[in-house]
PDB file of N, CA, C and O in Angstrom, chain B, residues numbered from 101:
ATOM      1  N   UNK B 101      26.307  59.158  17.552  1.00  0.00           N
ATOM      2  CA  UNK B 101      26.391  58.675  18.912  1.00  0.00           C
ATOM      3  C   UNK B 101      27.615  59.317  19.575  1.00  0.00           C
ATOM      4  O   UNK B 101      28.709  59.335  19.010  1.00  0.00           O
ATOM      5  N   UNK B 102      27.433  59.768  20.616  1.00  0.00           N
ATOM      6  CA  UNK B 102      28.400  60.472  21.586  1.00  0.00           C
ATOM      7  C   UNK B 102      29.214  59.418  22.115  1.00  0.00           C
ATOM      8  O   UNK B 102      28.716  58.366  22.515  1.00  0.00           O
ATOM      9  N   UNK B 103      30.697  59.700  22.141  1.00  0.00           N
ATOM     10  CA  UNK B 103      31.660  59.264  22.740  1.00  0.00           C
ATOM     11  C   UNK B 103      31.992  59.433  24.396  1.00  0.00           C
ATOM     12  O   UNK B 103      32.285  60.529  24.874  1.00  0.00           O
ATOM     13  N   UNK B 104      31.898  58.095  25.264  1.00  0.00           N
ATOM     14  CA  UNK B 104      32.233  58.257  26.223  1.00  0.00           C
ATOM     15  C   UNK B 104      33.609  58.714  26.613  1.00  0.00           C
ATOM     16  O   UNK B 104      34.386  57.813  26.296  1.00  0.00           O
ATOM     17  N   UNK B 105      34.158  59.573  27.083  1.00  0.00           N
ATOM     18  CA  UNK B 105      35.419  59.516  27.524  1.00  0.00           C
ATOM     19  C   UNK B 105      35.717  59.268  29.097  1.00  0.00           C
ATOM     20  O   UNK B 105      35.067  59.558  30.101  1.00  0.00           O
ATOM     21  N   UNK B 106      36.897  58.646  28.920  1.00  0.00           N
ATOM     22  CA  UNK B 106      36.988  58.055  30.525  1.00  0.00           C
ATOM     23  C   UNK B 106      37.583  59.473  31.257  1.00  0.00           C
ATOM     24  O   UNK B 106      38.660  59.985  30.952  1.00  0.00           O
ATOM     25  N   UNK B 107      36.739  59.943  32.187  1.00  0.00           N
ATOM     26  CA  UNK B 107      37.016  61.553  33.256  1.00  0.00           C
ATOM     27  C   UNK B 107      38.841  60.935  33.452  1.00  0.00           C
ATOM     28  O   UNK B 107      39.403  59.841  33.400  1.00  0.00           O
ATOM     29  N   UNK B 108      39.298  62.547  33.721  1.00  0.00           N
ATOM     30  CA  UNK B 108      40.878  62.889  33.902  1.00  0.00           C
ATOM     31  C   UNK B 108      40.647  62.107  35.516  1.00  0.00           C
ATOM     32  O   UNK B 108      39.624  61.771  36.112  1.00  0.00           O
ATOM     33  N   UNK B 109      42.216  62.006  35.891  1.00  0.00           N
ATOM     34  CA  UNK B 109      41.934  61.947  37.228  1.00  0.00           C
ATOM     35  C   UNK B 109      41.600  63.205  38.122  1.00  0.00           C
ATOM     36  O   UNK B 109      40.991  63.213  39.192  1.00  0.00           O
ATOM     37  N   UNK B 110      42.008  64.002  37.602  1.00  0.00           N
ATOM     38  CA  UNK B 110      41.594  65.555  38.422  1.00  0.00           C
ATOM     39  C   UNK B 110      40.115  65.658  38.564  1.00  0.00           C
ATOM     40  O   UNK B 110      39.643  66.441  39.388  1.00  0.00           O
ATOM     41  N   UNK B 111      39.308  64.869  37.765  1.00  0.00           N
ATOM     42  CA  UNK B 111      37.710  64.988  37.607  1.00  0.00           C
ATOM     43  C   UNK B 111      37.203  63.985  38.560  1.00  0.00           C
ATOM     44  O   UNK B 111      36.095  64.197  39.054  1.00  0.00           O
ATOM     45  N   UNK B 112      37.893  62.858  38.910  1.00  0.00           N
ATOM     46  CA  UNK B 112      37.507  61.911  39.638  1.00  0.00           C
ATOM     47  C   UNK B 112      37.637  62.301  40.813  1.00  0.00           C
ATOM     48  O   UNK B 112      36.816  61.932  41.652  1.00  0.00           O
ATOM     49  N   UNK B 113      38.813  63.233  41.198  1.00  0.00           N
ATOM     50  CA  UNK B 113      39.128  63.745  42.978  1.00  0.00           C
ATOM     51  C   UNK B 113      37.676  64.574  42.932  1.00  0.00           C
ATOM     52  O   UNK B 113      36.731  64.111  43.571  1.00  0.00           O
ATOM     53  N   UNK B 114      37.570  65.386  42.428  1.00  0.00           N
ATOM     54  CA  UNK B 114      36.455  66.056  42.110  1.00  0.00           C
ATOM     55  C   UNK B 114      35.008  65.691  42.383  1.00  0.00           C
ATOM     56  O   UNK B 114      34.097  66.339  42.897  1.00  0.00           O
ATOM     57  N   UNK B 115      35.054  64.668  41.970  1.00  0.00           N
ATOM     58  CA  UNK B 115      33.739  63.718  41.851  1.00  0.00           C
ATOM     59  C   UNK B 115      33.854  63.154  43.494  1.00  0.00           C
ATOM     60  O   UNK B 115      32.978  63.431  44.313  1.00  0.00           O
ATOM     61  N   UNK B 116      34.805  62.503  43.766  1.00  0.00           N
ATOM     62  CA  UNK B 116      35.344  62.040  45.096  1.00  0.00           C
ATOM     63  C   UNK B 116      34.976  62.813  46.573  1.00  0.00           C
ATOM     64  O   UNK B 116      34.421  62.481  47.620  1.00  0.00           O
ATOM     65  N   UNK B 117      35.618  64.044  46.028  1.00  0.00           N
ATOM     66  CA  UNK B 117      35.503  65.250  47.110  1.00  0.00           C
ATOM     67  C   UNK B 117      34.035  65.294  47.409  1.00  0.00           C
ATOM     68  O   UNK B 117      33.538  64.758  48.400  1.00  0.00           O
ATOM     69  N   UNK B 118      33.217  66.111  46.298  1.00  0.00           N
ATOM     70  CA  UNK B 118      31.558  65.681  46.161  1.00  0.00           C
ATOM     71  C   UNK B 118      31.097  65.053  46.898  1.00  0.00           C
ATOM     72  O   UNK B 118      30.385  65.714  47.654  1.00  0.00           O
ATOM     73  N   UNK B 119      31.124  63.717  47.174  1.00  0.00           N
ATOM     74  CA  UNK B 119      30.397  62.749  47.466  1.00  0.00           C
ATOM     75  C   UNK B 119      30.964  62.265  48.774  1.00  0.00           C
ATOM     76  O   UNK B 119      30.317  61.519  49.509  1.00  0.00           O
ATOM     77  N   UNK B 120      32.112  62.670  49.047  1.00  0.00           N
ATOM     78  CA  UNK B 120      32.352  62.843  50.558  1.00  0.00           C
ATOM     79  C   UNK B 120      31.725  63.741  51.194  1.00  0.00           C
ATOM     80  O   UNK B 120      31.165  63.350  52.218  1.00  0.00           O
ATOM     81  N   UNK B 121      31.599  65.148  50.851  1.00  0.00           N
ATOM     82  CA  UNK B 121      31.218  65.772  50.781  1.00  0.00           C
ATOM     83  C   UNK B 121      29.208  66.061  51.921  1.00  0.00           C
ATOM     84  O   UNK B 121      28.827  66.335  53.060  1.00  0.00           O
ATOM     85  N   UNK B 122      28.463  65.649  50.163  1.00  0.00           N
ATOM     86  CA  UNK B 122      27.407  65.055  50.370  1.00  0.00           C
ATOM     87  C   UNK B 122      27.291  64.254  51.636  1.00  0.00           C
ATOM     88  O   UNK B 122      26.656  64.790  52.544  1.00  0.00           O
ATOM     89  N   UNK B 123      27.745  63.178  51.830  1.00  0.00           N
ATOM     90  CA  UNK B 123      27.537  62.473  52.450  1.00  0.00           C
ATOM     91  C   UNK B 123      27.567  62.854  54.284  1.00  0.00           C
ATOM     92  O   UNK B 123      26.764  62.607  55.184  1.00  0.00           O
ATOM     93  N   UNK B 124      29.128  63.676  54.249  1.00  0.00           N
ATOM     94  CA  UNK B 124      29.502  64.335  55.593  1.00  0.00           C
ATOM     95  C   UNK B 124      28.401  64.930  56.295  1.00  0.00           C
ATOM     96  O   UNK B 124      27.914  64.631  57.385  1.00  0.00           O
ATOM     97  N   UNK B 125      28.096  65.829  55.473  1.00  0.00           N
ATOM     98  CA  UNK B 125      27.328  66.665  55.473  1.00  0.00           C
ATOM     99  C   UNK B 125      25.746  66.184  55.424  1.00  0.00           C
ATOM    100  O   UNK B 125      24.989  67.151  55.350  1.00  0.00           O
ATOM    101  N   UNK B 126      25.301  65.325  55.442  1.00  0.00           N
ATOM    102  CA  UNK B 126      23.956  64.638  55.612  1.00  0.00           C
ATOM    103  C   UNK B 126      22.723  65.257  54.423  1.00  0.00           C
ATOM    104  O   UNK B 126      21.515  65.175  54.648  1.00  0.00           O
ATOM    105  N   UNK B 127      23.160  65.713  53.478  1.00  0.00           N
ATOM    106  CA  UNK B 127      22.523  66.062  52.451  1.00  0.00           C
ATOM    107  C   UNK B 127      21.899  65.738  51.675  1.00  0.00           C
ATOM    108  O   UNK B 127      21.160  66.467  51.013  1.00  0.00           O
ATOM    109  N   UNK B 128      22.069  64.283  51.529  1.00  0.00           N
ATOM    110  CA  UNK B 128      21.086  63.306  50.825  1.00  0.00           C
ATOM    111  C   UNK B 128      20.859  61.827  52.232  1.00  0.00           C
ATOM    112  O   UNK B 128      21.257  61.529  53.358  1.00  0.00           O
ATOM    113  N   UNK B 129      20.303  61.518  51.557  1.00  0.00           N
ATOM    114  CA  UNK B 129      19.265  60.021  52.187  1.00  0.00           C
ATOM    115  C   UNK B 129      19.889  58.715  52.268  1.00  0.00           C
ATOM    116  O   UNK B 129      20.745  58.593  51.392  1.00  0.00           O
ATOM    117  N   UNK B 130      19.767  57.718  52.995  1.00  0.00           N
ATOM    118  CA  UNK B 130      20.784  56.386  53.634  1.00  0.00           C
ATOM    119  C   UNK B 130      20.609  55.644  52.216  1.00  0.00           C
ATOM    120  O   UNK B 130      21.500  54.806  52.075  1.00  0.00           O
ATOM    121  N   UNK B 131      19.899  55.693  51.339  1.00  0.00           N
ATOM    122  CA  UNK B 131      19.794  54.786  49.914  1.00  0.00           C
ATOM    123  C   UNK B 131      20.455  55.772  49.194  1.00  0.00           C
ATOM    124  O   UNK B 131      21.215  55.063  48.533  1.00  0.00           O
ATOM    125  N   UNK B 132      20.741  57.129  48.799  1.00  0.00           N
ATOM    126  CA  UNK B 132      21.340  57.423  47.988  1.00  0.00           C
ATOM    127  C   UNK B 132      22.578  57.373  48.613  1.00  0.00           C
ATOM    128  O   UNK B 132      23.385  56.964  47.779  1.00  0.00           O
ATOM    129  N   UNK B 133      23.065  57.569  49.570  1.00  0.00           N
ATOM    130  CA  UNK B 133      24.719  58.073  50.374  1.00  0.00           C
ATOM    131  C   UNK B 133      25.116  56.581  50.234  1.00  0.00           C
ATOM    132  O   UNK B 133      26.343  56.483  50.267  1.00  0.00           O
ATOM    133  N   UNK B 134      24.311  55.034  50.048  1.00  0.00           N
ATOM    134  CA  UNK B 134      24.824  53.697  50.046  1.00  0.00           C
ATOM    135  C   UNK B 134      25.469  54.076  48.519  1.00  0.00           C
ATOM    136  O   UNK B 134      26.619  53.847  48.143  1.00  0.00           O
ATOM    137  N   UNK B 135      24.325  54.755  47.724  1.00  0.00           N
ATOM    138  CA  UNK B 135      24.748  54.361  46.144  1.00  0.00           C
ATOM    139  C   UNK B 135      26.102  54.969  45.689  1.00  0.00           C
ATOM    140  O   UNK B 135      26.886  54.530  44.848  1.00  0.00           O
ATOM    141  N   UNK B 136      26.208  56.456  46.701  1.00  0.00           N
ATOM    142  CA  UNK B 136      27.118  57.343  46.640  1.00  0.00           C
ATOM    143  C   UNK B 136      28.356  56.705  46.885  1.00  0.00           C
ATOM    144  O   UNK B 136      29.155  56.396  46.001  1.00  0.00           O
ATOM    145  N   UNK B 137      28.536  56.473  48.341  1.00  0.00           N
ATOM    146  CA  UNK B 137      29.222  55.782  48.926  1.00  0.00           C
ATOM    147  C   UNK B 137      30.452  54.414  48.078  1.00  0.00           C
ATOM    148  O   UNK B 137      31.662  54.339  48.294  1.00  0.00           O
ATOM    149  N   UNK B 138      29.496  53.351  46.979  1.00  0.00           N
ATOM    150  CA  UNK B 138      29.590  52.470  46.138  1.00  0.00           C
ATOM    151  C   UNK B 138      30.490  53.192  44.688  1.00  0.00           C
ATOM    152  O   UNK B 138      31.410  52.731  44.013  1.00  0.00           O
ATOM    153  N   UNK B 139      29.827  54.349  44.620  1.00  0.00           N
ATOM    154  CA  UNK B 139      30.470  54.980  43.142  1.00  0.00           C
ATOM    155  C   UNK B 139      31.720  55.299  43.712  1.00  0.00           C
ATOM    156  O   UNK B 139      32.680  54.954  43.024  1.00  0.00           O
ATOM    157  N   UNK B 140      32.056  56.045  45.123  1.00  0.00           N
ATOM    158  CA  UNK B 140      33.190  56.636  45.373  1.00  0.00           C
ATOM    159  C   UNK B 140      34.348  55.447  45.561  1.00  0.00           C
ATOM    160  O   UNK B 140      35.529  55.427  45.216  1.00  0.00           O
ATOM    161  N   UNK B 141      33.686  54.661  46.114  1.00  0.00           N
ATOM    162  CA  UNK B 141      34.831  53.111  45.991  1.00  0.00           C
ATOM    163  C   UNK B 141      35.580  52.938  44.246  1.00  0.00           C
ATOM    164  O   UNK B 141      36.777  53.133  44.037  1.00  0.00           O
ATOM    165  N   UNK B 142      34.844  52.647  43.445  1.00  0.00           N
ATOM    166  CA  UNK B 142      34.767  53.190  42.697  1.00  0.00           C
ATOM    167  C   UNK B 142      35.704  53.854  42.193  1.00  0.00           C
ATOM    168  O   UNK B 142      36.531  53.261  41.500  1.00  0.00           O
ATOM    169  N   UNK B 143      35.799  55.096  42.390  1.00  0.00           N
ATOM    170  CA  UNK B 143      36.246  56.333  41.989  1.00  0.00           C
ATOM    171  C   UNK B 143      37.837  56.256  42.584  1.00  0.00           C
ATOM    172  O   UNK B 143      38.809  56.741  42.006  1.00  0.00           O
ATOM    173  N   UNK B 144      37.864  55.599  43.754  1.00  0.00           N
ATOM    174  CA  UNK B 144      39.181  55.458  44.301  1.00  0.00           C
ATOM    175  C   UNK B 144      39.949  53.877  43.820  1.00  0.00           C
ATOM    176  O   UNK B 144      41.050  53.374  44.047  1.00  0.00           O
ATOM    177  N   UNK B 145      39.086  53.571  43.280  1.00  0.00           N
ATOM    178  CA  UNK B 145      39.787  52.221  42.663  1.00  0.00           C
ATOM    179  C   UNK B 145      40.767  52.738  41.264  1.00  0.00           C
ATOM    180  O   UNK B 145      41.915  52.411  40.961  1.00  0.00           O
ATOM    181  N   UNK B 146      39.810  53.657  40.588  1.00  0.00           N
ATOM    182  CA  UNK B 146      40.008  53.950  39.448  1.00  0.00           C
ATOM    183  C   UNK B 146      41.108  55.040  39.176  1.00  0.00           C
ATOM    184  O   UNK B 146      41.563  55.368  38.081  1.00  0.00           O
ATOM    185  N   UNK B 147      41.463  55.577  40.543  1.00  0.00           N
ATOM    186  CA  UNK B 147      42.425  57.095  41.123  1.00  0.00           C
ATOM    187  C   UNK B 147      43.501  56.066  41.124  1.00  0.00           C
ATOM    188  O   UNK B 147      44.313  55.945  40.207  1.00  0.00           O
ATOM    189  N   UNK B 148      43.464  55.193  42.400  1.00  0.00           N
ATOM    190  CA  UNK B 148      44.717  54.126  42.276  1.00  0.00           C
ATOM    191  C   UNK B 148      45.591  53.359  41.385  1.00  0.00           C
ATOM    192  O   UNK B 148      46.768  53.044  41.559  1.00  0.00           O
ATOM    193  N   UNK B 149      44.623  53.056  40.162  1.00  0.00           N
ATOM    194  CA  UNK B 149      44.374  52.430  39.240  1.00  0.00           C
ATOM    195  C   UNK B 149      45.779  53.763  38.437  1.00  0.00           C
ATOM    196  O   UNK B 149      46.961  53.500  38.215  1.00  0.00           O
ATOM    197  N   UNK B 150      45.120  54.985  38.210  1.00  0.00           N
ATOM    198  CA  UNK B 150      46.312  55.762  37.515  1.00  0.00           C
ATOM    199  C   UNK B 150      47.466  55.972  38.304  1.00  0.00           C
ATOM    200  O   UNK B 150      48.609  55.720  37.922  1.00  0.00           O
ATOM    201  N   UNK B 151      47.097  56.527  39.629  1.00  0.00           N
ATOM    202  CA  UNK B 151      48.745  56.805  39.848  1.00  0.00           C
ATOM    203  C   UNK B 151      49.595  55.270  39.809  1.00  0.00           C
ATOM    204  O   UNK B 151      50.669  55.205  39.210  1.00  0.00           O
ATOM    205  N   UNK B 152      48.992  54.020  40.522  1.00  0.00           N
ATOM    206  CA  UNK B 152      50.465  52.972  39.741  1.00  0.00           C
ATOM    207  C   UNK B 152      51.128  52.884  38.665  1.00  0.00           C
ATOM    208  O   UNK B 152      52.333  52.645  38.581  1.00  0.00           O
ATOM    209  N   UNK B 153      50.024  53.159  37.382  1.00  0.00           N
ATOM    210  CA  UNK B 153      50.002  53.293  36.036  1.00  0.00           C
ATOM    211  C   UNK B 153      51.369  54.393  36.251  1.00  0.00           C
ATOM    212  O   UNK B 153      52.543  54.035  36.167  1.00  0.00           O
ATOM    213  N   UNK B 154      50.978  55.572  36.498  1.00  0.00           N
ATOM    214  CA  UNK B 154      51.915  56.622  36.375  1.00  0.00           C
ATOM    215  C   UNK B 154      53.436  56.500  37.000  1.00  0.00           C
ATOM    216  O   UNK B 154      54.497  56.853  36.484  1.00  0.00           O
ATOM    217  N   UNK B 155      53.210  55.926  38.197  1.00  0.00           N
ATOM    218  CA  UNK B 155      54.829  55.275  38.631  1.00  0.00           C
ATOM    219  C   UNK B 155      55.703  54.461  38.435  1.00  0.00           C
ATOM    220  O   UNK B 155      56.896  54.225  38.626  1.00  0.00           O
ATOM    221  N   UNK B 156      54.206  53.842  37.717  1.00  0.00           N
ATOM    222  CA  UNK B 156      55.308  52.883  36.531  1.00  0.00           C
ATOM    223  C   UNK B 156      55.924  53.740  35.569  1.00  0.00           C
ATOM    224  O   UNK B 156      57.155  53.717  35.564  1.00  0.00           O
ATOM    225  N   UNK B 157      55.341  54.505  34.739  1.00  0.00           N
ATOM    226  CA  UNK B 157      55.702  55.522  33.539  1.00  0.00           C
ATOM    227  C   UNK B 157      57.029  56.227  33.669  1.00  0.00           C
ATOM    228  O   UNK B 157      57.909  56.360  32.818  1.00  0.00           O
ATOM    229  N   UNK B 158      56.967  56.813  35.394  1.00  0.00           N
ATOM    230  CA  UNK B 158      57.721  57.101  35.720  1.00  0.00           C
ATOM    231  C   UNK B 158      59.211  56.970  35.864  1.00  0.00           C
ATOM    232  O   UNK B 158      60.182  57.652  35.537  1.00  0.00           O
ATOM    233  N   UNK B 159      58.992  55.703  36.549  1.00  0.00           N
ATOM    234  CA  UNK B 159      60.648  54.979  36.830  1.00  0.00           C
ATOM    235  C   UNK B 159      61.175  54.565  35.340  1.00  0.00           C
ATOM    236  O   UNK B 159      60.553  54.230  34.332  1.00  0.00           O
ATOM    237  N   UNK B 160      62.680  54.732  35.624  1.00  0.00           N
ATOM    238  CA  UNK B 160      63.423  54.423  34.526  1.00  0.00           C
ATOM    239  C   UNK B 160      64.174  52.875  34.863  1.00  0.00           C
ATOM    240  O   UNK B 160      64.101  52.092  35.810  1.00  0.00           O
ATOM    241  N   UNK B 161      64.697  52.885  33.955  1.00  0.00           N
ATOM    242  CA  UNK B 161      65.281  51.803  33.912  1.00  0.00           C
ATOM    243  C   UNK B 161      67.223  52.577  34.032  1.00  0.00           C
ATOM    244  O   UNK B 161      67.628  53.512  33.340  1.00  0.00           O
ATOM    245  N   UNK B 162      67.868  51.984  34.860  1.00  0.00           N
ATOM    246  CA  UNK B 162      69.129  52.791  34.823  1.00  0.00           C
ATOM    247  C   UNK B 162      70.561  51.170  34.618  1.00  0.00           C
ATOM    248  O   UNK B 162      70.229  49.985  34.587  1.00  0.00           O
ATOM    249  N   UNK B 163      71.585  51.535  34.549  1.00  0.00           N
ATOM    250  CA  UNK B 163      72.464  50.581  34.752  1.00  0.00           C
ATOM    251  C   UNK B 163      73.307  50.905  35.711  1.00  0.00           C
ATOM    252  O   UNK B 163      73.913  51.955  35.498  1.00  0.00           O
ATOM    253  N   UNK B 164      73.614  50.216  36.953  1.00  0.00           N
ATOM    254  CA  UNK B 164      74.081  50.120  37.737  1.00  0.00           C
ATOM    255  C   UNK B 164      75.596  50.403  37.788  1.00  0.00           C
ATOM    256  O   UNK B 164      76.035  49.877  36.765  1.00  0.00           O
ATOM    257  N   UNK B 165      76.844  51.098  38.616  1.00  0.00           N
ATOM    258  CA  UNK B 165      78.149  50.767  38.508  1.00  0.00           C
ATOM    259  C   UNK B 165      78.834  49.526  38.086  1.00  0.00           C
ATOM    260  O   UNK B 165      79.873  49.356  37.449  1.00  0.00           O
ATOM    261  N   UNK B 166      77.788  48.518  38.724  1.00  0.00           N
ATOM    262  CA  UNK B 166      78.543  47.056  38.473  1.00  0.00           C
ATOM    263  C   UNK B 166      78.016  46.459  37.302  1.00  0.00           C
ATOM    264  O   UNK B 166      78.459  45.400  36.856  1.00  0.00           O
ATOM    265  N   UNK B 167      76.817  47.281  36.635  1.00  0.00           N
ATOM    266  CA  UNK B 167      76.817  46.540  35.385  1.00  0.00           C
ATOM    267  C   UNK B 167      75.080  46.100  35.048  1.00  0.00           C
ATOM    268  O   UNK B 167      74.314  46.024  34.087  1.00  0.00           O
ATOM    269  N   UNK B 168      75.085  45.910  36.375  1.00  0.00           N
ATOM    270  CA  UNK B 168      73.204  45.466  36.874  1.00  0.00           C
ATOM    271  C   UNK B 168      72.508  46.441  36.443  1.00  0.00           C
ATOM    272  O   UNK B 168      72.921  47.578  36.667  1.00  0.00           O
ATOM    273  N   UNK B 169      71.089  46.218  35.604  1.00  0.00           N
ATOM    274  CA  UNK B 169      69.975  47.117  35.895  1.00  0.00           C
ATOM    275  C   UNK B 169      69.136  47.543  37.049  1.00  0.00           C
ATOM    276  O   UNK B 169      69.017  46.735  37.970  1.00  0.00           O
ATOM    277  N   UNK B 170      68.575  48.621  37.127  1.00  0.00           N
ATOM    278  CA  UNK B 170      68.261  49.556  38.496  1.00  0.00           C
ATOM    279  C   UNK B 170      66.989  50.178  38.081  1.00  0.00           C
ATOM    280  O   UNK B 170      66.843  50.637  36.948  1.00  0.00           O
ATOM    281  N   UNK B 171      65.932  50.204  39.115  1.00  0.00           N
ATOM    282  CA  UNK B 171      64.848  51.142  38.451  1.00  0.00           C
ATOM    283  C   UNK B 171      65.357  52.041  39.513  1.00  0.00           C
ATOM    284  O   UNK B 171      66.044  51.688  40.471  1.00  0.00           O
ATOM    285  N   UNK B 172      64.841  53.558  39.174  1.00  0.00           N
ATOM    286  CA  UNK B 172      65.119  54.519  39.871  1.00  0.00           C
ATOM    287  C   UNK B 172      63.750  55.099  39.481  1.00  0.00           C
ATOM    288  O   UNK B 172      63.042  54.799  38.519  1.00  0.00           O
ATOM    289  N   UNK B 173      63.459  56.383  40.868  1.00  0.00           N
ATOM    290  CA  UNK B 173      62.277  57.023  40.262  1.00  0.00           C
ATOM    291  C   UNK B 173      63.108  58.320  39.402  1.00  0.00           C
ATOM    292  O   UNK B 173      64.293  58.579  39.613  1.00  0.00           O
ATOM    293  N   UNK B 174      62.110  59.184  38.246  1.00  0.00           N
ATOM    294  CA  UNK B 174      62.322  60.024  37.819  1.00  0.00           C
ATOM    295  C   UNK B 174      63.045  60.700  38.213  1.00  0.00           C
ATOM    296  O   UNK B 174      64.210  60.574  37.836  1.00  0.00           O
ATOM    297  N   UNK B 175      62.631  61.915  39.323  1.00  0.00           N
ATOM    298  CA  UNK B 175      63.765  62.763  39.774  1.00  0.00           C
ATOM    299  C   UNK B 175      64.811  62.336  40.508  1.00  0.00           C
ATOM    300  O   UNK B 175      65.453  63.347  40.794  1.00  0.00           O
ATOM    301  N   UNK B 176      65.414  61.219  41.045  1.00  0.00           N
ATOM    302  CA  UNK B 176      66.484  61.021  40.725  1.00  0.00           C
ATOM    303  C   UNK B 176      67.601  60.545  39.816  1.00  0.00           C
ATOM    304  O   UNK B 176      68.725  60.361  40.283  1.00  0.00           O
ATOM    305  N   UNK B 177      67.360  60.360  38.666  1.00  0.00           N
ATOM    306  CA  UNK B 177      67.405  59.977  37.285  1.00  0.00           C
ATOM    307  C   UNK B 177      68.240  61.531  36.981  1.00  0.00           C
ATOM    308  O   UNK B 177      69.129  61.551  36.129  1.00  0.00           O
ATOM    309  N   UNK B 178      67.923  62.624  37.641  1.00  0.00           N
ATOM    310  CA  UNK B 178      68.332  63.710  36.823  1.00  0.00           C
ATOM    311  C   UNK B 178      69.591  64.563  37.639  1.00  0.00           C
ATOM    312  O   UNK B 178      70.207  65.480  37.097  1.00  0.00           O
ATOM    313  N   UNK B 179      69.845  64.102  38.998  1.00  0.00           N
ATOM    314  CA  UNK B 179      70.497  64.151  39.546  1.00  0.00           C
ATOM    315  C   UNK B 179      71.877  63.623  39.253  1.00  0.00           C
ATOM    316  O   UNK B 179      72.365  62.755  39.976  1.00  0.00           O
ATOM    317  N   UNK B 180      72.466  64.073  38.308  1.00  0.00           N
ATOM    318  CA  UNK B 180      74.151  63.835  37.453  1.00  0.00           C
ATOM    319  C   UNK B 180      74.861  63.744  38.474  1.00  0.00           C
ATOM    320  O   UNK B 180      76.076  63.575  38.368  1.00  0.00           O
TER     321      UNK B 180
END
C-alpha cells in the first residue's frame, strides 16, 4: 500500500495558482469551479497552517538587558 505524503507547501501554491487559475479563466463548469473553489480554501488553510508553524520555529527565545525573556524573530537574533 502506497504512502500518502502530505504535498510541500511549494506544491500547494502550485495547486492554488491552478485553480485560480482555472477558474479566472472560465475553463471548467459552475459545479466543478464550486468543488475547485472548496479544495483551494482548503489549500490556503493548510498554506497558513505552515507558515505560523514556521514563525513559530522561527522566533527565538532571547534574554532581555533587564533579565526578562524576549521572543525576537530570527534575523534579528543575528544582529550582534
Amino acid at each position: 500500500m502506497a504512502k500518502n505524503k502530505e504535498p510541500t507547501f511549494e506544491e500547494m501554491l502550485t495547486q492554488l495558482e491552478s485553480i485560480v487559475s482555472a477558474i479566472e479563466e472560465g475553463k471548467i463548469g459552475l459545479q466543478q469551479a464550486i468543488k475547485e473553489y472548496e479544495k483551494g480554501m482548503k489549500l490556503i488553510q493548510s498554506c497558513r497552517k505552515v507558515l505560523t508553524e514556521a514563525e513559530a520555529r522561527i522566533q527565538q527565545l532571547q534574554v532581555a538587558e533587564d533579565g526578562s525573556a524576549k521572543t525576537v524573530p530570527m534575523e534579528d537574533s543575528t544582529n550582534d
